[in-house]
GUMIBA-730179 format. One record per atom (N, C-alpha, C): x, y, z; atom name. Coordinates in steps of 0.05 Angstrom, whole numbers. Example, Ala and Ser with C-alpha at 12.3 -4.5 7.8 and 13.67 -1.06 7.14 Angstrom:
       c1       c2       c3   atom
      264     -114      156      N
      246      -90      156     CA
      264      -66      156      C
      257      -45      142      N
      273      -21      143     CA
      258        1      157      C
END
This chain:
       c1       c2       c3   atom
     2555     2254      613      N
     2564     2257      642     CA
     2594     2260      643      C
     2600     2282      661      N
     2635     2279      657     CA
     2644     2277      686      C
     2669     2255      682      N
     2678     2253      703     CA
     2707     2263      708      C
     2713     2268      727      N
     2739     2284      725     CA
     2765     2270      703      C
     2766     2283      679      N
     2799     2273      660     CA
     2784     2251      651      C
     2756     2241      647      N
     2743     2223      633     CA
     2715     2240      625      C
     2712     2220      609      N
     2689     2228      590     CA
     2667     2188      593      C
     2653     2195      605      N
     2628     2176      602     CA
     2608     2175      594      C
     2600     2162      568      N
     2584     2167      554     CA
     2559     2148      567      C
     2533     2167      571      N
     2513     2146      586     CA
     2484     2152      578      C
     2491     2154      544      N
     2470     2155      526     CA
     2461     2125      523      C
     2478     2106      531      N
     2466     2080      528     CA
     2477     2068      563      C
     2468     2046      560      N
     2478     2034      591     CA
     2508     2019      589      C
     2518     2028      613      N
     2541     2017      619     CA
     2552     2002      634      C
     2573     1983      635      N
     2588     1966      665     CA
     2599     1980      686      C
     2601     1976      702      N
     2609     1971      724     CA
     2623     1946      743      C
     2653     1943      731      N
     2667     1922      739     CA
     2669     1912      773      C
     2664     1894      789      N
     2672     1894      816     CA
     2696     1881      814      C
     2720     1893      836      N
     2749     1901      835     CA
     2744     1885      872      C
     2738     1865      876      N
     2745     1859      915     CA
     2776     1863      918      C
     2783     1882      927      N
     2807     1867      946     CA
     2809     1859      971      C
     2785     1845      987      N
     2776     1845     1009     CA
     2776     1808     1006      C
     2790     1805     1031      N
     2797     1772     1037     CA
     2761     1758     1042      C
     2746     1773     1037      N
     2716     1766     1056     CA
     2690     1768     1040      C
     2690     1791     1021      N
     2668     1793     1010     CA
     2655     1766      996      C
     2633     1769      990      N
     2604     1737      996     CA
     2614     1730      974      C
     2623     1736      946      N
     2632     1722      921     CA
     2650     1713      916      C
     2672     1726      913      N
     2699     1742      907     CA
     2723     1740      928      C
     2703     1742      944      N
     2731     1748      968     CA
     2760     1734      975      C
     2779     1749      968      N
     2800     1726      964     CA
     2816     1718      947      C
     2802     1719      928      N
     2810     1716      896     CA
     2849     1729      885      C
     2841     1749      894      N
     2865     1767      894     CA
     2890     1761      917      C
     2888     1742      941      N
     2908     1739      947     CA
     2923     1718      947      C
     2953     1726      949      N
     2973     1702      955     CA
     2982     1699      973      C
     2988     1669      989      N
     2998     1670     1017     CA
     2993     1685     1032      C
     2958     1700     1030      N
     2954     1705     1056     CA
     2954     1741     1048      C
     2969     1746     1033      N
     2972     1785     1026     CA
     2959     1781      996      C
     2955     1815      995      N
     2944     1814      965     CA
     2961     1818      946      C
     2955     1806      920      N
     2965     1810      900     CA
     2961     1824      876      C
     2981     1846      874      N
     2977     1871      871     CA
     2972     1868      834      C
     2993     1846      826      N
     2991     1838      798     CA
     2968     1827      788      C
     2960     1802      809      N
     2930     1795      793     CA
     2912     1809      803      C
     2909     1837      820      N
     2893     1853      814     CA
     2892     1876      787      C
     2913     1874      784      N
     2916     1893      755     CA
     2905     1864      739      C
     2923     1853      735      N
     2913     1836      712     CA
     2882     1829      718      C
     2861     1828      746      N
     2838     1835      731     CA
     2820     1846      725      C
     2831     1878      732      N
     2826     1899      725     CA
     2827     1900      690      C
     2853     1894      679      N
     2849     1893      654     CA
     2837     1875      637      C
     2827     1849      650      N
     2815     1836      634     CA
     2786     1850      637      C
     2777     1861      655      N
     2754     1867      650     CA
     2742     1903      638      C
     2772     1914      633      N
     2773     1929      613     CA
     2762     1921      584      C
     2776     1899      582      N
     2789     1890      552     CA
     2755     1869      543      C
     2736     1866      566      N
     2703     1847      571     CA
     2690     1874      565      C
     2699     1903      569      N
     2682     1923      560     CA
     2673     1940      584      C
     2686     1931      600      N
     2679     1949      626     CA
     2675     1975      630      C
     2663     1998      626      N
     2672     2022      632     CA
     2685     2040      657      C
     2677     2024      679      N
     2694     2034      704     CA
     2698     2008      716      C
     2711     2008      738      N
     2733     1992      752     CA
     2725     2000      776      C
     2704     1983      796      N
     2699     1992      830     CA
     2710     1977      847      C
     2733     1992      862      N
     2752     1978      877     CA
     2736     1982      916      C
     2743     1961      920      N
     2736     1961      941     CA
     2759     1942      966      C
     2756     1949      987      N
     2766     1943     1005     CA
     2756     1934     1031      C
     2734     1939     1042      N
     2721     1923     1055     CA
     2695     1909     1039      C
     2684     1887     1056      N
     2665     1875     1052     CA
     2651     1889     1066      C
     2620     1893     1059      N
     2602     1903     1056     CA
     2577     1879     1063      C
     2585     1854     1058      N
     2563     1841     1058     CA
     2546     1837     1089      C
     2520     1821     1076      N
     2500     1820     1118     CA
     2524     1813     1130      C
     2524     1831     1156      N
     2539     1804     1178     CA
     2572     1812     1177      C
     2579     1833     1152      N
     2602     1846     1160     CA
     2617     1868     1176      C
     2638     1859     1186      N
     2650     1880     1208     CA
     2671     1896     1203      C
     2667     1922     1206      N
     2678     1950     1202     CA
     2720     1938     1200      C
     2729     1947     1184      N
     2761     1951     1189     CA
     2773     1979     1187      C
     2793     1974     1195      N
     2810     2006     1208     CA
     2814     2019     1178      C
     2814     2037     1181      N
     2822     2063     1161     CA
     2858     2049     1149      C
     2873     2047     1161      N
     2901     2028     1153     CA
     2893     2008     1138      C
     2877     1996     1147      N
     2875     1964     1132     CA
     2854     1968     1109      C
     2834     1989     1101      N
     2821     1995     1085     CA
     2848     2006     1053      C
     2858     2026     1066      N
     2880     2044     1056     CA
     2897     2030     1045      C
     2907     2005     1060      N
     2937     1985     1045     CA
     2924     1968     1019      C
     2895     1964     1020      N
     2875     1941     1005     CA
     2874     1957      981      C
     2869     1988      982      N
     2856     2004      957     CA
     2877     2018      939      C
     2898     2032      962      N
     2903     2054      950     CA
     2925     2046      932      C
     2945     2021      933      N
     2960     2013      912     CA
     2943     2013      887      C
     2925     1992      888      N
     2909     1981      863     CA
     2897     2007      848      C
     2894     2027      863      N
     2882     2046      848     CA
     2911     2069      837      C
     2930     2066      845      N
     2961     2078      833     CA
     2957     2060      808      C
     2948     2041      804      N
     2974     2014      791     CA
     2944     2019      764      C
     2928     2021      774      N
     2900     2015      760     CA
     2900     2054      738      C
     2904     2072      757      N
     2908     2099      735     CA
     2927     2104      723      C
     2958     2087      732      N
     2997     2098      718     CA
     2987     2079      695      C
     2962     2051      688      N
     2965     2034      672     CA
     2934     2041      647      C
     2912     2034      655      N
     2894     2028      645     CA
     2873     2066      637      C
     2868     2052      622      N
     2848     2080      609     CA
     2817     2072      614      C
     2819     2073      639      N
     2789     2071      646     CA
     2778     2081      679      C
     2753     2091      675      N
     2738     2110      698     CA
     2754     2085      729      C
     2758     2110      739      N
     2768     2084      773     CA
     2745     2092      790      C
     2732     2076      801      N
     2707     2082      824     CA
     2723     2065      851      C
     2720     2077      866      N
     2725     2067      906     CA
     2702     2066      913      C
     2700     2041      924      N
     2680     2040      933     CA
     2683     2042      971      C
     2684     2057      985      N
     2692     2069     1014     CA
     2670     2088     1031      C
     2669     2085     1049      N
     2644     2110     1060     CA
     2669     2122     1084      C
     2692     2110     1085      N
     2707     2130     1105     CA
     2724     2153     1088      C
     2721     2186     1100      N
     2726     2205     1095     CA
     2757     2203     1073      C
     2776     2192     1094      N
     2803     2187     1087     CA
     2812     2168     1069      C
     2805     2154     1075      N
     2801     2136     1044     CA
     2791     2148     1018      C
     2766     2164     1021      N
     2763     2180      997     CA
     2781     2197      993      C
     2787     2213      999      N
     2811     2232     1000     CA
     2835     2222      984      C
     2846     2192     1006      N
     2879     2192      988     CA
     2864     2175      966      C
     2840     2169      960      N
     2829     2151      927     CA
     2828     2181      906      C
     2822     2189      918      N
     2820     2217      900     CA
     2847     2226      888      C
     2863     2232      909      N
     2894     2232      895     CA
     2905     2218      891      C
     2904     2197      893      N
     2916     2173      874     CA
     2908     2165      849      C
     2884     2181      839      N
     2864     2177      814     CA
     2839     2171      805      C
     2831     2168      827      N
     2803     2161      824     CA
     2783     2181      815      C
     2769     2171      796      N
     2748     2187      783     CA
     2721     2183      799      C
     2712     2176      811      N
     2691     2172      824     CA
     2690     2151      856      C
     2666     2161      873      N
     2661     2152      901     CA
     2632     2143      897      C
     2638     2116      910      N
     2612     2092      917     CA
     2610     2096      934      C
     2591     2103      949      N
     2591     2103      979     CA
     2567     2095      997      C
     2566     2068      994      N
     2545     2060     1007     CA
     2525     2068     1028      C
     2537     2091     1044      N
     2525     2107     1069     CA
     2519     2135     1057      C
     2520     2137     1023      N
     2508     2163     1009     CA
     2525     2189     1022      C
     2548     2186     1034      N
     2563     2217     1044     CA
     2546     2218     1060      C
     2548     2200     1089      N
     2529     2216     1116     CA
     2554     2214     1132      C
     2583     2204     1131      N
     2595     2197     1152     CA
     2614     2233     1154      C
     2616     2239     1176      N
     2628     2272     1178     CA
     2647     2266     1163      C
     2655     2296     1147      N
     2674     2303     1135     CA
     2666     2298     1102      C
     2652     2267     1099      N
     2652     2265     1071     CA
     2638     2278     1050      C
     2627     2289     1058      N
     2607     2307     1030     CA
     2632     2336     1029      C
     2643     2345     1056      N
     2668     2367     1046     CA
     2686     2360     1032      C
     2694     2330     1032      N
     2719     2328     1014     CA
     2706     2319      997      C
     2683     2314      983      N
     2675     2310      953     CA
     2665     2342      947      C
     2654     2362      962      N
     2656     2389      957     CA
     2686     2398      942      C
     2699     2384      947      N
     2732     2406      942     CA
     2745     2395      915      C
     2730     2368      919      N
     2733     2352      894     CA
     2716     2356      868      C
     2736     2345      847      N
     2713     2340      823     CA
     2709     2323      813      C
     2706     2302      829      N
     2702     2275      824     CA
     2669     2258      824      C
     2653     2241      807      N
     2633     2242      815     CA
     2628     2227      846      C
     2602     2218      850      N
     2592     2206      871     CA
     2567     2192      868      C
     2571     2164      874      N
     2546     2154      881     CA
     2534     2142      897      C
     2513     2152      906      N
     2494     2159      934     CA
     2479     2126      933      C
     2488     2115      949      N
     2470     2086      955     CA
     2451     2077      982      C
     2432     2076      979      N
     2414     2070     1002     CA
     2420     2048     1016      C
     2421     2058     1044      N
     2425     2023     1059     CA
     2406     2030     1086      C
     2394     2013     1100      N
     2387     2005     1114     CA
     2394     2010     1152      C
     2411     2022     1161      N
     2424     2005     1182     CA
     2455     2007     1172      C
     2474     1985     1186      N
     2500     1985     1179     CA
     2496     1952     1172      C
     2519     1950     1157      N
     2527     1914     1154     CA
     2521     1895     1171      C
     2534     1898     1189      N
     2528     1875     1219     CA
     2503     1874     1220      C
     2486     1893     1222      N
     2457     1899     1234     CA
     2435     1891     1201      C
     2440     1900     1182      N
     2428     1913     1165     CA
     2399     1889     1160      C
     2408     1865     1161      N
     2387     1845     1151     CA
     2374     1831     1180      C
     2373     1852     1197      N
     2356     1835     1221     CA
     2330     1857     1219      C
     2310     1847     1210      N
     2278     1852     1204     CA
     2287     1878     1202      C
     2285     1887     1166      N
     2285     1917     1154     CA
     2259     1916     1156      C
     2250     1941     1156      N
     2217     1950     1162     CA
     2214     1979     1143      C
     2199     1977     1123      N
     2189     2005     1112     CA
     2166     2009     1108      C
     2158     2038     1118      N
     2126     2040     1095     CA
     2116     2037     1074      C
     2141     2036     1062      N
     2135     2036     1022     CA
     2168     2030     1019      C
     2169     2010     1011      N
     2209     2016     1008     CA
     2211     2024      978      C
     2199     2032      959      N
     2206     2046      938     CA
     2205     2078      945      C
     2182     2088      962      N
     2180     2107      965     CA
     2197     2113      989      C
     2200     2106     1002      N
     2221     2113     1027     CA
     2259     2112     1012      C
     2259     2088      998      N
     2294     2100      986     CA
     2288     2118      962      C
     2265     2127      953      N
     2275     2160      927     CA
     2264     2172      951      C
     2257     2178      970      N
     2261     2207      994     CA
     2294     2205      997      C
     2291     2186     1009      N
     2312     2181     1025     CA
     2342     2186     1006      C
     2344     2183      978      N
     2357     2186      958     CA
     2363     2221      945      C
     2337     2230      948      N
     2330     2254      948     CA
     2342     2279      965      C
     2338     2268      984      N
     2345     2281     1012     CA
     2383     2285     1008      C
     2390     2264     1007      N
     2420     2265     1000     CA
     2427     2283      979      C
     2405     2270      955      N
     2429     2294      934     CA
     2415     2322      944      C
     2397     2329      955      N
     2398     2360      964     CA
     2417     2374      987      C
     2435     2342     1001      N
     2443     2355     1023     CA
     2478     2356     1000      C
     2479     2349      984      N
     2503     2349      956     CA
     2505     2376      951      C
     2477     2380      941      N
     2476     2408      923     CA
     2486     2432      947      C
     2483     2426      966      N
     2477     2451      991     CA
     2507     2455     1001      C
     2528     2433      991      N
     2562     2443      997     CA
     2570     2451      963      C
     2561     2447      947      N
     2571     2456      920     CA
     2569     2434      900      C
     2563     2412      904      N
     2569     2381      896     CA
     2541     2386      875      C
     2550     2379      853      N
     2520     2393      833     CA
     2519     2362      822      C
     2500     2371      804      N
     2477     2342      803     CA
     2488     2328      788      C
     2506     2343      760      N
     2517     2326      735     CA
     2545     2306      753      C
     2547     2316      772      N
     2574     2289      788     CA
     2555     2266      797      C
     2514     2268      802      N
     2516     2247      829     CA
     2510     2222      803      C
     2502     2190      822      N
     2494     2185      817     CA
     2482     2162      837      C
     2454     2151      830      N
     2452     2136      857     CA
     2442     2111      841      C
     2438     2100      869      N
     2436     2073      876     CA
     2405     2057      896      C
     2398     2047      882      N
     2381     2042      907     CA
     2385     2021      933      C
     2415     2009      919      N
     2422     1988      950     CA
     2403     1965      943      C
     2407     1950      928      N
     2391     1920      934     CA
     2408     1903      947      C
     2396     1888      972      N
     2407     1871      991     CA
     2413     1885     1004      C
     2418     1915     1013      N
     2425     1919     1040     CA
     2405     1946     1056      C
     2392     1913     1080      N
     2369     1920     1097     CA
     2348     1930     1072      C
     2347     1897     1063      N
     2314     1905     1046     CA
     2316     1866     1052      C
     2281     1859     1048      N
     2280     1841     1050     CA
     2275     1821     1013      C
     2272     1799     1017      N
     2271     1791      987     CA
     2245     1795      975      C
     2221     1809      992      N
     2199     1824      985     CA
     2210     1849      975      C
     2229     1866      994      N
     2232     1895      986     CA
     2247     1896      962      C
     2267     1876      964      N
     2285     1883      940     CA
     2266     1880      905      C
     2242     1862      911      N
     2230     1846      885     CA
     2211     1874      885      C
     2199     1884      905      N
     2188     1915      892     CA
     2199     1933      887      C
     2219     1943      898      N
     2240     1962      887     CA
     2246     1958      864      C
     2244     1930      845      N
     2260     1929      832     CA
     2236     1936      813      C
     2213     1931      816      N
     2184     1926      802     CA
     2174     1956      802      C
     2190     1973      813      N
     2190     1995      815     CA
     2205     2016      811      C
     2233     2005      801      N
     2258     2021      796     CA
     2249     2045      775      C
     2235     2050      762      N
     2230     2074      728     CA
     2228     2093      762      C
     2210     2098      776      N
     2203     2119      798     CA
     2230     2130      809      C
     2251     2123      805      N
     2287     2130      812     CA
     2288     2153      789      C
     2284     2149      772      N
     2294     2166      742     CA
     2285     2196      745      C
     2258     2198      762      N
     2258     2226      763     CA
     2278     2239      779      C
     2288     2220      796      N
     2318     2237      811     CA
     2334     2259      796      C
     2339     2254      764      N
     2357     2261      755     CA
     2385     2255      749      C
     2386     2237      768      N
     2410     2232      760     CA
     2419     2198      747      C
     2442     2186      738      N
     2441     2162      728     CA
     2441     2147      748      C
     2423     2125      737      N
     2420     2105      758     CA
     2431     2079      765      C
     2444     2064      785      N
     2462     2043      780     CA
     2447     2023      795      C
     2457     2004      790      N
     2437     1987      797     CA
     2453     1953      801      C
     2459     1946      835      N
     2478     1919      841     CA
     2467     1897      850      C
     2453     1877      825      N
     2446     1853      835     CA
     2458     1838      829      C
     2479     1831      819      N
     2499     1810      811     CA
     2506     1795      835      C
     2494     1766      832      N
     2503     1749      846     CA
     2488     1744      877      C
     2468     1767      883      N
     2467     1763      910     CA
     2448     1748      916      C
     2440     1744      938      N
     2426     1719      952     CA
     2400     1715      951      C
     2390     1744      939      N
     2360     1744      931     CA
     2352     1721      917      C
     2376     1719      891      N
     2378     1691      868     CA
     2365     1665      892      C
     2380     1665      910      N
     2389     1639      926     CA
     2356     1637      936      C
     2345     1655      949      N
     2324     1655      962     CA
     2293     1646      937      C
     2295     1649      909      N
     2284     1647      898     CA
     2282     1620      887      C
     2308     1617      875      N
     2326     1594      855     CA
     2333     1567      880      C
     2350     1572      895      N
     2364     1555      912     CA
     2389     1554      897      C
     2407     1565      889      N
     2421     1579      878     CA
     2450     1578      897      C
     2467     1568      891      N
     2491     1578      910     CA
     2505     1604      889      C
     2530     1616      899      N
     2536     1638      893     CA
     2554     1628      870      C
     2561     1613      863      N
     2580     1608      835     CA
     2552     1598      798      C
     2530     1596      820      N
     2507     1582      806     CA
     2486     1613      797      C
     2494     1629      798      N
     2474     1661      796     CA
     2479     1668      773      C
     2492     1658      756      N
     2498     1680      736     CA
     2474     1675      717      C
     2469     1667      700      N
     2439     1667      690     CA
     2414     1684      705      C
     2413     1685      732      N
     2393     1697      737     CA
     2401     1733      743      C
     2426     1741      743      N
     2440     1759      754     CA
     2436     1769      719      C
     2442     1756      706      N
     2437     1775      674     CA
     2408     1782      664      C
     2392     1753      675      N
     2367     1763      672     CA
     2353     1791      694      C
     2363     1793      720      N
     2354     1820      729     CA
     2368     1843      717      C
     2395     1835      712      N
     2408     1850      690     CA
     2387     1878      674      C
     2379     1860      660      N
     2354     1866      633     CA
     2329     1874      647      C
     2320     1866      669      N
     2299     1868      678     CA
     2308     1905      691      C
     2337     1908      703      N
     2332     1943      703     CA
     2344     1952      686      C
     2347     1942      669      N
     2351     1961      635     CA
     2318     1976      627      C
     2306     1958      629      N
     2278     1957      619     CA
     2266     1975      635      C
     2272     1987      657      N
     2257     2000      678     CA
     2284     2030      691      C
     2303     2026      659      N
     2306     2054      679     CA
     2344     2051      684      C
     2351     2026      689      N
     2378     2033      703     CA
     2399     2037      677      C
     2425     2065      684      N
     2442     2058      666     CA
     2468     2056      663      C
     2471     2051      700      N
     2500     2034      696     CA
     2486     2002      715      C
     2506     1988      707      N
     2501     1950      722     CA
     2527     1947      735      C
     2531     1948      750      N
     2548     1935      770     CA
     2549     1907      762      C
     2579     1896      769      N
     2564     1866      764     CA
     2600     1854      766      C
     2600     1821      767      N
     2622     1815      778     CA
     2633     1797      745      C
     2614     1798      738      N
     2609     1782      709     CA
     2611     1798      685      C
     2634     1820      679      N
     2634     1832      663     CA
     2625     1817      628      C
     2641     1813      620      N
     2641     1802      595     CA
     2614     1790      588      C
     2597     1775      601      N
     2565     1766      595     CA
     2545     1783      599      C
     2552     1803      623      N
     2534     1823      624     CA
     2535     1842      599      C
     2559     1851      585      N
     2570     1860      565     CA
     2543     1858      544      C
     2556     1835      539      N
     2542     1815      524     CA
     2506     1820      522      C
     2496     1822      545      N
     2474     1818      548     CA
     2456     1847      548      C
     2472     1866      549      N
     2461     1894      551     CA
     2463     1908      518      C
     2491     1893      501      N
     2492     1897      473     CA
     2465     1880      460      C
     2449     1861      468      N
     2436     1850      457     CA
     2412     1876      467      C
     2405     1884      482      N
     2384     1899      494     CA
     2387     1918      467      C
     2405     1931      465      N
     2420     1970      459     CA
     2400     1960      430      C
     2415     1935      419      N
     2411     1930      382     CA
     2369     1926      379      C
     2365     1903      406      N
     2326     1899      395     CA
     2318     1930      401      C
     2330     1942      426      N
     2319     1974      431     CA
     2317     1999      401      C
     2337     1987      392      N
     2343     2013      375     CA
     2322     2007      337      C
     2321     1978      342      N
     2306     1972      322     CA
     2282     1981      322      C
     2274     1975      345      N
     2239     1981      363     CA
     2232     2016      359      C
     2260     2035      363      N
     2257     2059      354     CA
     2260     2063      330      C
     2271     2053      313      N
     2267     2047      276     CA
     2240     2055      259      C
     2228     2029      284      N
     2204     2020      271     CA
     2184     2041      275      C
     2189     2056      307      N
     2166     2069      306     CA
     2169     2101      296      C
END
C-alpha cells in the first residue's frame, strides 16, 4: 500500500498510534497540556516514543469524538493539529494520519504533511472527497451512526454487519467516482460509534465479511466502554481486554489496530505474526 513519500508495508498487521490533542477525549484527554494550553513538546515527545514502541503511523486528532461530544470551530480544531503535525513530519520518519471530518482541516493537514485522513463521517461533509480528489494522500472511511452528541441514543439496524459493509461500500464507490482509487482507501467499521454493546460484539463476530471490500481494514477498540459494559472495567483498567480484542480482529481479518497502548499491542500482534507463520510452515 503506498502512501504519499511513504511506503507501508501491510503484508502483515500494523499500529496505529492515538496522538489526542484534545483537552476531552474519554482516555487521554489532556494528557498533552500545560497550564491549561497544549504542549507542543510532550506531544512530540509522544509521538516519538510511540515511534520508537513500533508504531507505524501517528493519528493526530483534535477533537473528541467520544458519546456525548460537542462539535468545535474549525480555529480551535486547526491550532490543536496543525503544529503537531509540522513538528511530527520536520522530525520523525513515520506515516502522519489526522484524524478530522472538516474539509479545512484536511486541507492545511495535507500541507503540512500528512500522509493520510481518518475521517470518521467517511468524506460525506461538502467539499471533502474534492480535496482528497486533488490529493494523494490515503483515506480512511469509518462508519458512524448519527453524529457524537446523538450517536448512542437507541442505534437501530437491520443487520449491523450488513448495513456498515453497504454502507462502507457505498462510500468507497462515491471515492472512486471523483478519482480517489481504491489502493489510497481504507476503512473502518466504527466500533462504539452508534452501535450498541450487542452491535459492536457482532460486528466484531463478523468482521472477515469487511475484507471483501478490498481495501485494508482498521479496526478501534482500544480502551472503550464496551470493556466496561462487559468487565466493569474503568478506562485505565482495559488494557488486557483491549489486546485481547486486539487478536480477536487479527484472527478475523483486521490489518491495521488503532490503539492508545502502543508498545503491548506491539507486542501482542508480533506474538500472532511468529504462531501464524509457523501454522503456515507446517501446512
Amino acid at each position: 500500500m503506498h502512501i504519499i513519500e511513504r511506503w507501508l508495508d501491510l503484508s502483515y498487521p500494523r499500529v496505529m498510534g492515538i496522538l489526542n490533542t484534545t483537552p476531552d477525549s474519554f482516555f487521554d484527554g489532556g494528557t498533552l497540556y500545560k497550564n491549561g494550553n497544549l504542549d507542543l513538546d510532550l506531544a512530540l515527545s509522544r509521538a516519538e516514543s510511540m515511534v520508537l514502541d513500533g508504531s507505524a503511523i501517528i493519528d493526530i486528532g483534535g477533537e473528541s469524538t467520544r458519546p456525548g461530544a460537542k462539535s468545535i470551530s474549525i480555529e480551535e480544531e486547526m491550532d490543536r493539529v496543525i503544529p503537531v503535525v509540522e513538528s511530527i513530519a520536520s522530525r520523525l520518519d513515520v506515516v502522519i494520519s489526522v484524524d478530522t471530518s472538516k474539509p479545512k482541516v484536511m486541507e492545511a493537514a495535507i500541507s503540512s504533511g500528512a500522509h493520510m485522513i481518518n475521517d470518521v463521517r467517511a468524506l460525506s461533509e461538502p467539499d471533502a472527497l474534492d480535496i482528497l480528489a486533488t490529493s494523494k494522500v490515503s483515506v480512511c472511511l469509518m462508519h458512524m451512526l448519527g453524529e457524537p452528541s446523538t450517536m448512542q441514543t437507541s442505534p437501530e439496524y437491520k443487520s449491523v454487519s450488513r448495513d456498515v459493509k453497504n454502507f462502507l461500500l457505498s462510500r468507497i464507490e462515491e471515492c472512486k467516482k471523483v478519482g480517489i482509487s481504491l489502493d489510497r482507501l481504507i476503512v473502518d467499521p466504527g466500533f462504539g460509534f452508534g452501535k450498541t454493546l450487542d452491535h459492536n460484539l457482532e460486528l466484531l463476530a463478523n468482521l472477515r465479511e469487511l475484507t471483501g471490500l478490498g481495501c485494508p481494514l482498521l479496526v478501534g477498540l482500544s480502551r472503550k466502554s464496551m470493556i466496561d459494559k462487559i468487565l466493569s472495567r474503568e478506562g485505565k483498567e482495559r488494557l488486557s481486554a483491549s489486546l485481547g480484542l486486539a487478536v480477536i480482529a487479527l484472527d478475523r481479518g483486521a490489518n491495521l489496530i488503532r490503539t492508545h497502548d502502543v508498545r503491548e499491542t506491539v507486542d501482542a500482534i508480533s506474538m500472532w505474526i511468529a504462531v501464524n507463520r509457523a501454522k503456515n510452515l507446517s501446512e
